[in-house]
N, C-alpha and C positions, 0 to 999 in steps of 0.2 A: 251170472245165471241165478235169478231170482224166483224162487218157486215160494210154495204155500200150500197147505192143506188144513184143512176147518176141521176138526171136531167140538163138539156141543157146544156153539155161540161162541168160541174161543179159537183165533185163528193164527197159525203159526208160521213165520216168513222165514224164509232164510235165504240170504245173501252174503254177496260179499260187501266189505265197507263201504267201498266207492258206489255202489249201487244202493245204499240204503236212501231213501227219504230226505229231503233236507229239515236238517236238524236233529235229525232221532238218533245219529251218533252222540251227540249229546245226553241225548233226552236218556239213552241207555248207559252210557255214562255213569249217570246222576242215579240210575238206579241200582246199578253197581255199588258205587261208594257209598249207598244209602243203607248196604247190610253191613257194611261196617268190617267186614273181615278181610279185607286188602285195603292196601296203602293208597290212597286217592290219586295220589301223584303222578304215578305214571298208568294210571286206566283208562285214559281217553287215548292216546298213545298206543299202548298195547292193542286198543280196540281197533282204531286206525290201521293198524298193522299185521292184523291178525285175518287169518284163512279164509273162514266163513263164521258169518254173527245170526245167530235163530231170536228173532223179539218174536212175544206174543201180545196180538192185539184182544182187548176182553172185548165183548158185543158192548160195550159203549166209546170203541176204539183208542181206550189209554192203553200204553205200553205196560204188560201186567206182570211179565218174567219176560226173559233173556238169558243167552250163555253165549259161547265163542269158542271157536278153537283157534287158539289161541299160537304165535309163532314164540319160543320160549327162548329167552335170553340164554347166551352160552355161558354166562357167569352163573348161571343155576344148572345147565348141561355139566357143567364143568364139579360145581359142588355137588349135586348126587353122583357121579361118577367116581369123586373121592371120598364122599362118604357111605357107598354099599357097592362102589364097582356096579353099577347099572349104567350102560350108555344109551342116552336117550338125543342122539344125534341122530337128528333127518326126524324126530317126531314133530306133533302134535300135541299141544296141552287143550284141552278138553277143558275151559274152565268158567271163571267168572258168571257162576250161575245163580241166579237170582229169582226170585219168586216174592212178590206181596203180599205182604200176610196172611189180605183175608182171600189170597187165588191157592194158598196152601193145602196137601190133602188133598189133590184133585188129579193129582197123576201130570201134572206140568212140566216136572223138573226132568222128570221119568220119559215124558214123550218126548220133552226138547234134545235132552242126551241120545237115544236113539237115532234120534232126525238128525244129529249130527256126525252120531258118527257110521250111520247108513250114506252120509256122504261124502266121507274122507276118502272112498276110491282107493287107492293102492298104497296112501300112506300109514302111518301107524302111527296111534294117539295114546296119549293116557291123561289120568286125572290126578287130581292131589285132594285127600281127601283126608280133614283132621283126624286124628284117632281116639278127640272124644267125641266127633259130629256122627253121633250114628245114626241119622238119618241119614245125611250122607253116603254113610256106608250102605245101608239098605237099598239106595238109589243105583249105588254103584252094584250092587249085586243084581238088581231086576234087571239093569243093563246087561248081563252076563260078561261081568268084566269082576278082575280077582286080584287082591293087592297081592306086587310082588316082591316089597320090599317096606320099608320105613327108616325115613332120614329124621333128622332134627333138623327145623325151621331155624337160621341162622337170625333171622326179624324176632320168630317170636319165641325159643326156645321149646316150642312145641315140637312132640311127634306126629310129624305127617305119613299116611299114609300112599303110597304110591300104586294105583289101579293101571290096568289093562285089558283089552281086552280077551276075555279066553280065546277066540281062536286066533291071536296075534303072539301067544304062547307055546311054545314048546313043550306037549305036554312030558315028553320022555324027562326033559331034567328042567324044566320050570324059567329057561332061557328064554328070551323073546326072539323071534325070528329077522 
């Protein structure tokens, strides 16, 4: 199921893998690994395998941002589970978000996370957002989504932050539903 919607000369697709274009799993790919904060290794892979992928074409139709919701390895279900008791079996990772530098600042990152997860239908996602990336954070907040925990990155020794969406929340005690 392949849709799109245009605003300002910047047009935004989302599909699933097997439905994208030939080549532009690659081509997204490449511009994944291009921001440098995932392991390159397994991103084509992950992409391949993952739920639905939003590219954004610019009005000169290079691939300018991208994200995915992503299907999340149980060896990472497994480690936030043992490190803050959060189970996040049966979600969605909301990830691999990407913008060019000079498409920054323009609300891309902000509309694609939206458009993805105005699509997720009855499942339940969340993000992983550094805890020193505070744009990030700001993005995850415009979203209306509100971290409900924070693990340490087994890779990077980092505190990551762990988002959701507010109405996929329990408001009475802060549980996910």
């Amino acid at each position: 199921m392949k849709d799109s919607e245009t605003i300002a000369d910047i047009t935004y697709y989302f599909a699933a893998p097997d439905e994208l274009p030939q080549g532009y799993l690659n081509r997204i790919s490449r511009l994944v690994e291009s921001g440098g904060s995932v392991a390159p290794e397994k991103v084509r892979e992950n992409l391949a395998h993952a739920f639905l992928i939003v590219y954004v074409l610019g009005d000169s139709g290079e691939i300018v941002a991208c994200a995915a919701l992503k299907q999340p390895r149980a060896q990472f279900i497994e480690m936030v589970r043992e490190q803050t008791g959060l189970d996040l079996d049966g979600y969605l990772e909301r990830g691999y978000s990407s913008v060019r530098p000079e498409y920054r600042g323009k609300g891309i990152a902000s509309t694609m996370l939206a458009g993805l997860t105005a699509r997720v239908g009855k499942r339940k996602l969340y993000s992983i957002v550094g805890e020193d990336n505070i744009g990030g954070q700001k993005i995850a907040l415009n979203n209306n989504t509100r971290k409900v925990t924070v693990y340490e990155s087994v890779k990077t020794g980092k505190k990551m932050g762990i988002w959701i969406p507010e109405w996929m929340i329990d408001n009475a005690n802060g549980s996910t539903q």
